[in-house]
N, C-alpha and C positions, 0 to 999 in steps of 0.2 A: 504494500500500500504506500501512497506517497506522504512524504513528509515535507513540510514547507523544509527550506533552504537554512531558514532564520531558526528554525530550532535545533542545537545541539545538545542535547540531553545533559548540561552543566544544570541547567533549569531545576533537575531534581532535589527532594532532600538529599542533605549532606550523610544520612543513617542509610538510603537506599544506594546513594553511589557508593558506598562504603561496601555494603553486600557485592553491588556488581566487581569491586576489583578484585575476586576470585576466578574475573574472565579474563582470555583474555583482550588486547586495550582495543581494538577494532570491532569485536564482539559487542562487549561494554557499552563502547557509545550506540551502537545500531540497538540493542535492549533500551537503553535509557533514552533515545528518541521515542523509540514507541512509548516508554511509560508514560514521557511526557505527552504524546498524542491523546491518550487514555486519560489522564486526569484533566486534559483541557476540554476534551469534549464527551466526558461522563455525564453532568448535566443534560447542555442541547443536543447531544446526538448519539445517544447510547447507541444508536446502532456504530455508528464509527469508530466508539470508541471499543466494541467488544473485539472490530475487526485490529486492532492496533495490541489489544491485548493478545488474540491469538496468535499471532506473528511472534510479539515477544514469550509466549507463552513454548512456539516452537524455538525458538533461539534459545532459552535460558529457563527450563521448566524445573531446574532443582536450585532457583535461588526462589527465597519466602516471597520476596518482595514483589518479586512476578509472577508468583500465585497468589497472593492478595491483588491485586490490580485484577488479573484474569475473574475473580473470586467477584470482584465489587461490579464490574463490569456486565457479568454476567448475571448477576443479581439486579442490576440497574434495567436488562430487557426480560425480567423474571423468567430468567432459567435457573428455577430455584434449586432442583438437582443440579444442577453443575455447580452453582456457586457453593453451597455447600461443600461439595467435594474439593472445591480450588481452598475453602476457607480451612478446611478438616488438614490440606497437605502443607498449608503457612503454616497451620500450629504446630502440625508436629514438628514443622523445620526449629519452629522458634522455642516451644514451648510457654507459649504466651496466652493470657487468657483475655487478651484485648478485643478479639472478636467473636467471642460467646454469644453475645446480645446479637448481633446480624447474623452466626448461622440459629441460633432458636427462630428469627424470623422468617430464617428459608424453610425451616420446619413448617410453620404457620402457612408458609407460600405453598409449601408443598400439602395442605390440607394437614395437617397433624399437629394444632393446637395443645394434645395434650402433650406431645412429647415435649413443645417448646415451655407448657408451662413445668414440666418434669426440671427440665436445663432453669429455668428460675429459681426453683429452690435447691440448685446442685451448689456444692461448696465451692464451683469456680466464681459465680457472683461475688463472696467477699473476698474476692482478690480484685475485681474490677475497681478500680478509681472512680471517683465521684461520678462522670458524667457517665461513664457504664452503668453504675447500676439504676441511673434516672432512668438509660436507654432500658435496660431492661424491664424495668419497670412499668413502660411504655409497652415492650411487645408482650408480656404478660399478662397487660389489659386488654391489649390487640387478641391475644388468644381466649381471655374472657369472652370478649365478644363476639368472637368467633364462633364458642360454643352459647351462646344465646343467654348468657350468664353476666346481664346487664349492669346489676346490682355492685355482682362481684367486680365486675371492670373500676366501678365507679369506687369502690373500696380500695382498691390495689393501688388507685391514682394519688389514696388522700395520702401525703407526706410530709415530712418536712418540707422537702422542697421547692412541694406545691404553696405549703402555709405561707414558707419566706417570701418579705418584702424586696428584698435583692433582685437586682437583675440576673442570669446567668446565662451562658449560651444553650442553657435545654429547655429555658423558662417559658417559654413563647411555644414551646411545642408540648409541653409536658399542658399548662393551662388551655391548651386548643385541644388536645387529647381531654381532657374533664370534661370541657366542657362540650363535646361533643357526643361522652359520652352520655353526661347528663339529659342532653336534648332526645338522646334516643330511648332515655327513660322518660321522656314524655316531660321532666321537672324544665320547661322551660323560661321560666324565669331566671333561674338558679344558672340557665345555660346561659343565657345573654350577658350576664355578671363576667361570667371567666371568660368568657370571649372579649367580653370589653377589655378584662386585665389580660387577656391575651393579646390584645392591638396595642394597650400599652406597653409592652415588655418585647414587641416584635419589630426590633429596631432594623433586621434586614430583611425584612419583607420576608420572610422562611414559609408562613404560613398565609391563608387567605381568612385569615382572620376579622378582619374588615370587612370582606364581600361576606361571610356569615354574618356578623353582626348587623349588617345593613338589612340582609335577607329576614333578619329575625324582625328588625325596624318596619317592616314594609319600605323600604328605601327600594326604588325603580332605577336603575341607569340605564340610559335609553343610548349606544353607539352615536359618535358624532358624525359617521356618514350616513344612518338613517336620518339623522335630524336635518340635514343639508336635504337630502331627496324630501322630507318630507314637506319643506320648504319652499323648495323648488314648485312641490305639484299644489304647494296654497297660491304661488305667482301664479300659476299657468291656468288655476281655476278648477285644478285638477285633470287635465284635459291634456294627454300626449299630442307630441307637433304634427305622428304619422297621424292622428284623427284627423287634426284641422285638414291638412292637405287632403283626407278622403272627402272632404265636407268640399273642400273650393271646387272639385273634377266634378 
């Protein structure tokens, strides 16, 4: 696959170019262009970015770093079995328990709620660092709901780290996760609340937390190119130009 010109795989973290210099140096960099392909366009174009990872995935399939990309990527166009398995062959490279919380997800992806919530109460969780076990906490509710166990979702949410007044980067998603689930318990009051403190703590836009809160408002946005057409047909009287001209013959 092509790579722009302007990208030399220096781009990377300084921990994943450190794995690649086990290649060797013309290997290396063609692996760390793709990763960089892969984390640029994980986001807008998961499809591109899965194809950048299987490249790198053929070039360099026994460094971690290129089965976690392969792992996230493939996850990103829910190939929940694959990702799993790119995630399953990082850890055992690493022995790291940093990606527990997204493979229990591919669990969930893959239909088997219970298993991800089995990996919730596994003793890998107290090894996760703060925003792991937020995430986990997350797909755990994700697998409540999954099995129709609304209550329970809405229970697993309540935390610390929901109560705190702080900002933090899981805050905006853990309080749109509540309160969403809240709304599918029908308590929508209670849901508008954490949505609201969801739009205030969503400082990069992560969630569409705003467009729910509006929705819950009765707030309408009507596109600014239907407003122009609709504009247009209040000049014209309502009456297209191909009319008149049948009208003049």
């Amino acid at each position: 696959m092509p790579i722009p010109e302007e990208v030399t795989g220096d781009e990377i973290d300084k921990d994943v170019r450190q794995e690649l210099q086990s290649l060797p140096k013309t290997l290396a960099e063609d692996v760390a262009r793709n990763l960089v392909m892969v984390a640029r366009l994980l986001d807008e174009d998961p499809e591109g970015a899965y194809g950048y990872s299987r490249v790198a995935l053929r070039l360099a399939s026994r460094v971690a770093a290129v089965r976690e990309a392969a792992g996230f990527a493939a996850y990103a166009n829910q190939k929940y079995g694959e990702a799993l398995a790119e995630f399953r062959a990082a850890r055992r490279m690493t022995g790291s328990v940093e990606l527990w919380p997204v493979m229990a997800d591919c669990e969930r992806g893959l239909g088997r709620p219970e298993k991800a919530l089995d990996m919730a109460g596994a003793p890998e969780v107290h090894k996760l660092d703060k925003a792991g076990q937020v995430e986990m906490r997350l797909v755990a509710a994700g697998a409540r709901r999954d099995m129709g166990q609304l209550d329970a979702a809405i229970v697993t949410l309540q935390s610390p780290e929901l109560a705190s007044n702080s900002v933090q980067p899981w805050t905006a998603r853990l309080r749109y996760a509540y309160a969403d689930a809240l709304l599918a318990a029908g308590r929508e009051q209670e849901a508008r609340e954490w949505f609201a403190k969801a739009v205030e703590s969503d400082r990069d836009g992560s969630t569409d937390a705003s467009d729910r809160l509006a929705e819950l408002d009765g707030v309408e946005f009507m596109d600014a190119l239907d407003e122009d057409e609709n504009e247009d047909e209040s000049e014209s009287g309502g009456e297209s130009p191909s009319t008149e001209d049948g009208d003049k013959d």
